[in-house]
KOLRO-721164 format. One record per residue (C-alpha): z, x, y. Coordinates in nm, 3 decimals. Layout:
BEGIN
- pz; px; py
- Z; X; Y
...
This chain:
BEGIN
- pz; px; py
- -2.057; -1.240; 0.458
- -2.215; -0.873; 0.288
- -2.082; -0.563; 0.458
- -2.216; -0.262; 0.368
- -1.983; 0.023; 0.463
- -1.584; -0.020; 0.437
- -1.535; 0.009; 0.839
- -1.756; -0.342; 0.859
- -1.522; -0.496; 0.655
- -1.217; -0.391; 0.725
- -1.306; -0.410; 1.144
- -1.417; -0.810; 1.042
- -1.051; -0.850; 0.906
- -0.907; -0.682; 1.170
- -1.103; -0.878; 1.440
- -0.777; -1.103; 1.556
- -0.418; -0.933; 1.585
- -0.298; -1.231; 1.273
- -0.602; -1.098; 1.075
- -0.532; -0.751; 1.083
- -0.148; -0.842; 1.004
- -0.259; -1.058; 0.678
- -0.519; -0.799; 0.575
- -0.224; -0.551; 0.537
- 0.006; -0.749; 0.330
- -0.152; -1.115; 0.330
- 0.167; -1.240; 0.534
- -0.041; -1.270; 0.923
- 0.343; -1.214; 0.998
- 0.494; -0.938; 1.209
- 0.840; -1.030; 1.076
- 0.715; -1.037; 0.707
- 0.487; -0.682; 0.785
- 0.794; -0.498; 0.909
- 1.018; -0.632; 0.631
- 0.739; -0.518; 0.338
- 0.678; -0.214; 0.574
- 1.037; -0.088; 0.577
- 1.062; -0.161; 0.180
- 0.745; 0.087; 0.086
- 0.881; 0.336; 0.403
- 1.175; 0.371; 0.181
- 1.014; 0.431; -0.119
- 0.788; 0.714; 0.062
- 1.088; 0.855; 0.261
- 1.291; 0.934; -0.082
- 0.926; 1.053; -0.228
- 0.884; 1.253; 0.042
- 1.189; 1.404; 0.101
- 1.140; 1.316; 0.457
- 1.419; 1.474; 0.681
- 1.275; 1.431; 1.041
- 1.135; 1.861; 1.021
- 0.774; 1.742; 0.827
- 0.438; 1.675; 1.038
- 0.309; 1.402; 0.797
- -0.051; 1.235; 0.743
- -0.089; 0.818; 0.641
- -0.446; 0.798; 0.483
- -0.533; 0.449; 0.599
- -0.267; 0.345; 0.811
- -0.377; 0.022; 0.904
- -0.188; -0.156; 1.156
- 0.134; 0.116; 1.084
- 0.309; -0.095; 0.847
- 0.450; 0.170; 0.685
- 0.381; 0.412; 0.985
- 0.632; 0.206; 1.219
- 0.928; 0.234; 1.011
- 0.904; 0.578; 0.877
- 0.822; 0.734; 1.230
- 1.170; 0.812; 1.281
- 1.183; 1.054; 0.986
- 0.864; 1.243; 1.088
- 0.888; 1.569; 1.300
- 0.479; 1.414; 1.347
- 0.326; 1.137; 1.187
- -0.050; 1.099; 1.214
- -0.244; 0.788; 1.083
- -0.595; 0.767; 0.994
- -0.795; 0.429; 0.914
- -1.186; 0.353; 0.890
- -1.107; 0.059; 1.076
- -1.064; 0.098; 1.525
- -1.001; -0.268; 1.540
- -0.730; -0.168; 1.277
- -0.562; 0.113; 1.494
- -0.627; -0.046; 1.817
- -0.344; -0.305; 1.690
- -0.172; 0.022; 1.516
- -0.142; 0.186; 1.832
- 0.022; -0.146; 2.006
- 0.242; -0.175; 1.737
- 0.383; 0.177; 1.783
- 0.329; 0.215; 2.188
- 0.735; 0.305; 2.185
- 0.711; 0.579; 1.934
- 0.637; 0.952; 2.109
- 0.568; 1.147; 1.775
- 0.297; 0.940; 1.636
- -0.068; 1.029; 1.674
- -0.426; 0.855; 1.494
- -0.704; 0.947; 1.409
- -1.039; 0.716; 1.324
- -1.235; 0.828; 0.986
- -1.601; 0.803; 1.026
- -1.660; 0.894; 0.633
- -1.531; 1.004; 0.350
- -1.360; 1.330; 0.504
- -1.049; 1.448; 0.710
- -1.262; 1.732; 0.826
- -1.119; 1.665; 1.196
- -0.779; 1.851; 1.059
- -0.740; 2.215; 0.955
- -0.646; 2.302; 0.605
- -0.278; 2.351; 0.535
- -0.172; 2.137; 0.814
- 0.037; 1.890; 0.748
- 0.393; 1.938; 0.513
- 0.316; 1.591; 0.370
- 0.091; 1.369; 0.318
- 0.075; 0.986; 0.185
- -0.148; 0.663; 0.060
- -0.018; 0.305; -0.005
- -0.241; 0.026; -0.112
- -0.579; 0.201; 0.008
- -0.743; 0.426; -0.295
- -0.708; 0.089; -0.439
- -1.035; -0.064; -0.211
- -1.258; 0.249; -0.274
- -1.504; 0.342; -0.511
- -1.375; 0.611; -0.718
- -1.614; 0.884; -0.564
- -1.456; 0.794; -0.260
- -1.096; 0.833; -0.415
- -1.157; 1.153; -0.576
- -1.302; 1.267; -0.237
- -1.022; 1.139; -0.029
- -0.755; 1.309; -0.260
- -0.946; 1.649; -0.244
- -0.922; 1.623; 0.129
- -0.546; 1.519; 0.087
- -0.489; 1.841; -0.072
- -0.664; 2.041; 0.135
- -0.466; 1.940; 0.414
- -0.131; 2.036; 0.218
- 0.024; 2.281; 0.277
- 0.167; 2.515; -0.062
- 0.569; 2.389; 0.016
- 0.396; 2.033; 0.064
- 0.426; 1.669; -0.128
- 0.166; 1.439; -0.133
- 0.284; 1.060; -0.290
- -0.005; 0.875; -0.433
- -0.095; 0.496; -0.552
- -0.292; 0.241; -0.651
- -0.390; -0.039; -0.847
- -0.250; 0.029; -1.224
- -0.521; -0.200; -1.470
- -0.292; -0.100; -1.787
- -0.017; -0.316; -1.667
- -0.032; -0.696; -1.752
- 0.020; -0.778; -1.404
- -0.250; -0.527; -1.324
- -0.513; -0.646; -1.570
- -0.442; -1.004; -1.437
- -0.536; -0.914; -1.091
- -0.837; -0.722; -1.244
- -0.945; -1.023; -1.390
- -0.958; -1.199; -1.072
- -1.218; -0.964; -0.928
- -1.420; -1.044; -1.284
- -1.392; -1.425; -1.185
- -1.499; -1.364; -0.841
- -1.793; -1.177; -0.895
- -1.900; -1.383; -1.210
- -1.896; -1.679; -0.948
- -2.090; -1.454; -0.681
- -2.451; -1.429; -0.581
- -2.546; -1.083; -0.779
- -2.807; -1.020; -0.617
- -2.592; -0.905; -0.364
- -2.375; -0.575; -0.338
- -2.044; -0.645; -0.466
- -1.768; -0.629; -0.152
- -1.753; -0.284; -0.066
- -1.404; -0.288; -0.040
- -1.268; -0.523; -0.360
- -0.954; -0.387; -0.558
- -1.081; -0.135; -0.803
- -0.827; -0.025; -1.079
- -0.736; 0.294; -1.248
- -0.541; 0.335; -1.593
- -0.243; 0.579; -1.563
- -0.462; 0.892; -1.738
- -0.780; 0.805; -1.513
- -0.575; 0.857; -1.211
- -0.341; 1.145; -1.286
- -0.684; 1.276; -1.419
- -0.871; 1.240; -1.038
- -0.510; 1.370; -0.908
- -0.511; 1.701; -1.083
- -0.891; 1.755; -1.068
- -0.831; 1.713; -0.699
- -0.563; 2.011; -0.716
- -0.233; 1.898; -0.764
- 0.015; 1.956; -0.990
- 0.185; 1.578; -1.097
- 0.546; 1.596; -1.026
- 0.679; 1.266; -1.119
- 0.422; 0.943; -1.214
- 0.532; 0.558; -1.252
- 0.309; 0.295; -1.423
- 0.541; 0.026; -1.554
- 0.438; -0.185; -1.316
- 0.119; -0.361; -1.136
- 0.056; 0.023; -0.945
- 0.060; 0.341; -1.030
- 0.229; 0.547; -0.851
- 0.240; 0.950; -0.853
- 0.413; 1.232; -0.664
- 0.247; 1.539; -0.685
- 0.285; 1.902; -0.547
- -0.032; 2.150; -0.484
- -0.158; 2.287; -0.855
- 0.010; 2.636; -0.905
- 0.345; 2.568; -0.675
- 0.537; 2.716; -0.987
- 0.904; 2.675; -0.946
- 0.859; 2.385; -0.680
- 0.751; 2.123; -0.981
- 1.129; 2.189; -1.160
- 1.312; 2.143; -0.819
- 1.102; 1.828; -0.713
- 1.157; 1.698; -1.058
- 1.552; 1.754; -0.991
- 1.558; 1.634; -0.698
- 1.327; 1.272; -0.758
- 1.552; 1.158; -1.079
- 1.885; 1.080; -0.921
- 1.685; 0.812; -0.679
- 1.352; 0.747; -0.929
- 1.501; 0.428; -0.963
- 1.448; 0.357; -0.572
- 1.089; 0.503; -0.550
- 0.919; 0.323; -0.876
- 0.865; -0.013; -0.867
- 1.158; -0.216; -1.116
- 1.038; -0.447; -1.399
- 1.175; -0.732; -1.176
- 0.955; -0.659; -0.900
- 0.629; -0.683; -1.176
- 0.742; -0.995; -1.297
- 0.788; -1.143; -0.924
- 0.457; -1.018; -0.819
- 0.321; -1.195; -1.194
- 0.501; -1.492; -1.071
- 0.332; -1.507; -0.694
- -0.008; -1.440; -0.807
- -0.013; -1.781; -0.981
- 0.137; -1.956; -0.702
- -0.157; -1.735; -0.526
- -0.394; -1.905; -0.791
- -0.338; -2.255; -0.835
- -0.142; -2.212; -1.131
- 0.199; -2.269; -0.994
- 0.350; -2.484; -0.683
- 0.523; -2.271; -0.419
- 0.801; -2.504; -0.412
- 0.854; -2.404; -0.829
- 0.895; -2.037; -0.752
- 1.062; -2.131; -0.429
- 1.347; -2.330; -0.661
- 1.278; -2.047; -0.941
- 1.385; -1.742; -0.668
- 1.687; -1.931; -0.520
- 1.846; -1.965; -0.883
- 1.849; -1.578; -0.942
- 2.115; -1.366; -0.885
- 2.079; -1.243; -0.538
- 1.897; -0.889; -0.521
- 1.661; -0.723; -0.196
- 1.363; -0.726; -0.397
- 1.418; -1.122; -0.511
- 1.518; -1.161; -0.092
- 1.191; -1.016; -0.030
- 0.997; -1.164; -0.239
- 1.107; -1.542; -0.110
- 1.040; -1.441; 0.215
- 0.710; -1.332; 0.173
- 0.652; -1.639; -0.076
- 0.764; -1.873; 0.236
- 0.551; -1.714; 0.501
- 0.227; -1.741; 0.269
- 0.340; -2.115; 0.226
- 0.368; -2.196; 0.608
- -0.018; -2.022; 0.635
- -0.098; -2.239; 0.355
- 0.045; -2.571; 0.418
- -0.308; -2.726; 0.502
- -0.332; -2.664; 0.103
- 0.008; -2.692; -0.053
- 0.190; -2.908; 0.184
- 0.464; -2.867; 0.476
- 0.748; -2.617; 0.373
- 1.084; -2.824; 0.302
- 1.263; -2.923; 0.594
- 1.549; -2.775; 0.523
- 1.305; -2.401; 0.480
- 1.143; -2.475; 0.789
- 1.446; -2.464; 1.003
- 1.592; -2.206; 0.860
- 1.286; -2.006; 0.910
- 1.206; -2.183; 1.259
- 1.564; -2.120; 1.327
């Protein structure tokens, strides 16, 4: 199916309640979605320095993954998507939060808020499915919603990481196997290298605080361009808990890992065995849980889950 705008698609995968849940982590899973929602709310509470005073924009929000779990830490949180089949199921999800608020994006703009009106502002897994004019346009907007005291944390697809080029190279396969004489999908992963996107972040008017990039993402936190002292006291503050913000090596080498069980390379029930012989850790926790909800979608392909997996799961 061609779509030719990014609300087509995304409203296509969003058409069912289970398709808007996979097309936000590829789990169709509420348990899975709030588990991998409260791991990446953690990472942008500490980035954030969230401490319940900040009014706080989500750039593509989805179904409030994130949005859900980090509510609680907002003094506002507003989420914006392209998709309304996406934040009908967003507002559902958070129908028992009072301080949340969305907003649906019509193009490349945030033109419905004032400048300087939110304290912070965030994007997770989105910059990642736009062309890069639309990036650079989105982070300009980002900015100018900042406020000077504000922090804006940033990510996306990092291609100078193995496990980055690998998933590059899938979207090379894919379209080599495509009909070209179509548009490519308007919203495949696109990839920046570390300098490319620290490049678009500065350009856009920030100043980079702190950036990550060993592993499959870059990720940046980044204050408005001329905030002076701010940069030094952000910088003190991030190191003591950089470790729980940026992505570990481990967490690369799992994702490595589930991409071939993703692509025929590897059996679910060998990383299965692999991840219950490791030393037990959240991200390895994580990681087989998301590993055994993919297999139960997938069990048409790879087979029924171990009985033993099943119940505890079903249990």
């Amino acid at each position: 199916m061609d779509f030719e705008s990014y609300s087509s698609f995304w409203n296509q995968q969003a058409s069912t309640d289970e398709g808007a849940l996979a097309a936000v982590d590829g789990s169709a899973s509420e348990e899975i979605v709030r588990l991998t929602g409260g791991w990446t709310a953690d990472q942008v509470r500490l980035a954030l320095a969230l401490d319940g005073r900040q009014r706080v924009l989500e750039l593509g929000c989805g179904v409030g993954r994130i949005g859900r779990e980090l509510a609680g830490d907002c003094r506002s949180w507003v989420g914006t998507d392209i998709s309304a089949n996406m934040l009908e199921v967003a507002r559902e999800r958070l129908a028992d939060l009072d301080n949340v608020s969305f907003q649906p994006l019509h193009r490349t703009s945030l033109d419905m808020f004032e400048s300087a009106s939110f304290d912070r502002v965030y994007t997770v897994a989105v910059l990642c499915h736009m062309d890069k004019e639309d990036l650079f346009l989105y982070l300009q907007e980002l900015r100018r919603l900042l406020n000077e005291d504000g922090i804006a944390y940033l990510e996306t697809w990092n291609l100078a990481h193995p496990m980055g080029w690998k998933r590059w190279q899938f979207e090379v396969n894919n379209w080599k196997r495509s009909d070209q004489s179509q548009r490519k999908n308007v919203a495949r992963n696109q990839f920046c290298t570390p300098d490319e996107f620290e490049l678009y972040v500065r350009e856009a008017g920030f100043q980079v605080v702190r950036s990550w990039a060993d592993s499959p993402w870059i990720q940046v936190i980044a204050v408005p361009a001329g905030a002076g002292s701010q940069v030094a006291a952000q910088q003190e503050r991030i190191d003591p808990v950089s470790q729980r913000i940026a992505y570990s090596r481990q967490w690369g080498e799992l994702f490595g890992q589930l991409l071939d069980v993703i692509y025929g390379l590897r059996a679910p029930g060998d990383l299965l065995a692999a991840l219950d012989q490791m030393p037990a850790h959240e991200e390895v926790a994580l990681y087989r849980a998301y590993l055994v909800a993919l297999w139960r979608q997938g069990q048409a392909h790879w087979g029924a889950l171990p009985p033993e997996v099943e119940a505890e799961v079903s249990g």
